[in-house]
Steps between C-alpha positions, in 0.01 A plus 500: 500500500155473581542400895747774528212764340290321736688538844617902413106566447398313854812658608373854423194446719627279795511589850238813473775682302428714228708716222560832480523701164722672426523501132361929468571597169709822451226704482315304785782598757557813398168597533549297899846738539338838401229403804850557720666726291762295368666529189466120329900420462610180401711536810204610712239161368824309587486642827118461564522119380748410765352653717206277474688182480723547774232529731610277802253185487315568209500120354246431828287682309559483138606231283567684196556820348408646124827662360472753215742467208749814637489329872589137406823654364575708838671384780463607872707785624794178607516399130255204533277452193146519642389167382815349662409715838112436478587097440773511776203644719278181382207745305553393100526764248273577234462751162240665405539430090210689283626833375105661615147545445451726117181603296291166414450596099136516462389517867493865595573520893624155548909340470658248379866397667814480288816295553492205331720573193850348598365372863624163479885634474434729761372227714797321462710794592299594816544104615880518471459851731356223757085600453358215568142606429296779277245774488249645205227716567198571306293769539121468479301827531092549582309739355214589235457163283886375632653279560437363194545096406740628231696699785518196722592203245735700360658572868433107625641401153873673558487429875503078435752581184721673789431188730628245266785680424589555849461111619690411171837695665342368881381827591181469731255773306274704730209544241397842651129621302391882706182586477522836621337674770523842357069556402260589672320162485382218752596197630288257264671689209835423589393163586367452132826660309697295737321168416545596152844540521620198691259280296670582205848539616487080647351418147778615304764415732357122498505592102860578535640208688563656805573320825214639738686305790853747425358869521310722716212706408521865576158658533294792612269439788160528387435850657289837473627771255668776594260724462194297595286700719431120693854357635447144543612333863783315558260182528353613178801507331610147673165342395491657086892397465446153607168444338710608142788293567298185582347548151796548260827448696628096485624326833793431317619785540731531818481893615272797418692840627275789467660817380366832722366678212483882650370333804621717850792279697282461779167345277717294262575320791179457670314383172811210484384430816148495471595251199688276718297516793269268283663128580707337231471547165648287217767769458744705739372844438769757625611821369740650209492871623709789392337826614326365749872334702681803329353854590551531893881376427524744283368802629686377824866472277430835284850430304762514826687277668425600814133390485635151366357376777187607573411430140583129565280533795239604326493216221567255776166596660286534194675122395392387835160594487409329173671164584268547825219556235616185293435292811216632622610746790520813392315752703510863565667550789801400334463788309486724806771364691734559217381846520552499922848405424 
């Protein structure tokens, strides 16, 4: 079992392919439908989903996608279950499995995320639905005095407990710890919270038995807040990000895809290329976007069936541009000749 977790996880990051997510909750994508004034159906997710797999020559550019429990059970609009039609397509399906981020008892501002109660059944479930790999987000928040050690320990603690489980039913785990971008603070901030984090996060999942060599680790870029009055440059953000993973993430580990994080389309991928544009590093870095693939192809679609395909065009551009930024040639004027087009 272990050389199959092994080959899905290199798998995942070969070729300067990424994944896209697209696990959104039900709030997440109603909240994304109400931006285009579309009632969130079953019918109408459905719809949306295959939409975005049926994109004509996605697998060039993505090698997997993150499923969310509701759209592992769907099928496309010919009756295909959408693992079966992402797998025929050669991009492997994934779940998302935690149940999300709630109150962290004793730790006012900061989460803790739930789903572990009965996961190991569920796992077993979601592998005979043909996921071949597995997603759990925590959430870690900066702020006045946070994030705590408790906050993060407890966080790393269920993220490796997730892990084992997953590689015990030969799921490939994406161990995904945020720090979030929402403050107003700096650089070196995130940069600390993030060290924190990961540092903690490999020591229990080392703790925990956990095959480094058969997941992926799904981080934040080390990055400016939000509402930092000093926005770090894309070499900034290249140079911090590296600096953090060279001190707590393992070469072991086969693939690091960055999640977007709030970041614009257009800056996720120039900071992924900024990273790569750095030589070799002991891991593929690449990309595990939802948002940031997602929000021109939707705006684009806005719920008809007419627009099918200009929605397809859309994610087929913004796919394009971060496998160019996972090898190093992504520039800006391929952002402005998709908008010449």
């Amino acid at each position: 079992m272990a050389a199959d977790l092994h080959e899905t996880a290199r798998a995942l990051v070969a070729d300067d392919r990424g994944i896209l997510a697209a696990d959104e909750s039900s709030g997440t994508i109603e909240k994304r439908f109400d931006s285009i004034e579309l009632e969130s159906t079953e019918e109408n997710r459905r719809a949306y989903r295959d939409m975005l797999f049926t994109t004509p020559d996605l697998e060039q550019f993505v090698s997997g996608v993150i499923l969310f429990d509701e759209t592992i059970r769907q099928s496309s609009a010919d009756g295909t279950p959408f693992p079966q039609l992402l797998a025929g397509k050669g991009i492997i399906p994934g779940i998302k499995v935690d149940t999300g981020a709630k109150d962290l008892a004793g730790a006012p501002g900061e989460k803790v995320t739930e789903g572990l109660d009965g996961l190991r059944d569920r796992l077993e479930e979601y592998v005979g639905l043909g996921a071949r790999f597995a997603k759990w987000r925590a959430v870690i928040t900066i702020g006045d005095g946070i994030p705590t050690s408790y906050c993060i320990h407890t966080n790393a603690h269920a993220l490796a407990r997730y892990a084992a489980l997953c590689q015990e039913q030969g799921l490939v785990p994406i161990v995904e710890p945020e720090v979030l971008m929402d403050a107003d603070n700096d650089i070196e901030t995130c940069y600390q919270a993030t060290r924190r984090t990961l540092h903690a996060t490999f020591h229990e999942l080392h703790h925990q038995r956990v095959d480094l060599e058969g997941i992926l680790l799904k981080p934040n870029m080390v990055i400016s807040g939000k509402g930092s009055a000093t926005q770090a440059s894309a070499e900034e953000v290249a140079g911090w990000t590296l600096r953090c993973f060279h001190e707590t993430v393992p070469a072991a580990v086969p693939g690091i895809v960055f999640l977007s994080g709030g970041q614009s389309d257009e800056q996720a991928s120039e900071n992924l290329n900024a990273i790569n544009s750095r030589g070799p590093q002991p891991w593929a870095l690449s990309f595990s976007y939802g948002r940031a693939l997602q929000a021109p192809a939707l705006k684009a679609w806005a719920g008809s069936a007419d627009n099918v395909g200009a929605g397809q065009s859309f994610l087929a551009l913004r796919a394009r541009c971060n496998s160019a930024a996972v090898a190093g040639r992504y520039s800006a004027e391929m952002e402005e000749l998709a908008r010449s087009s």
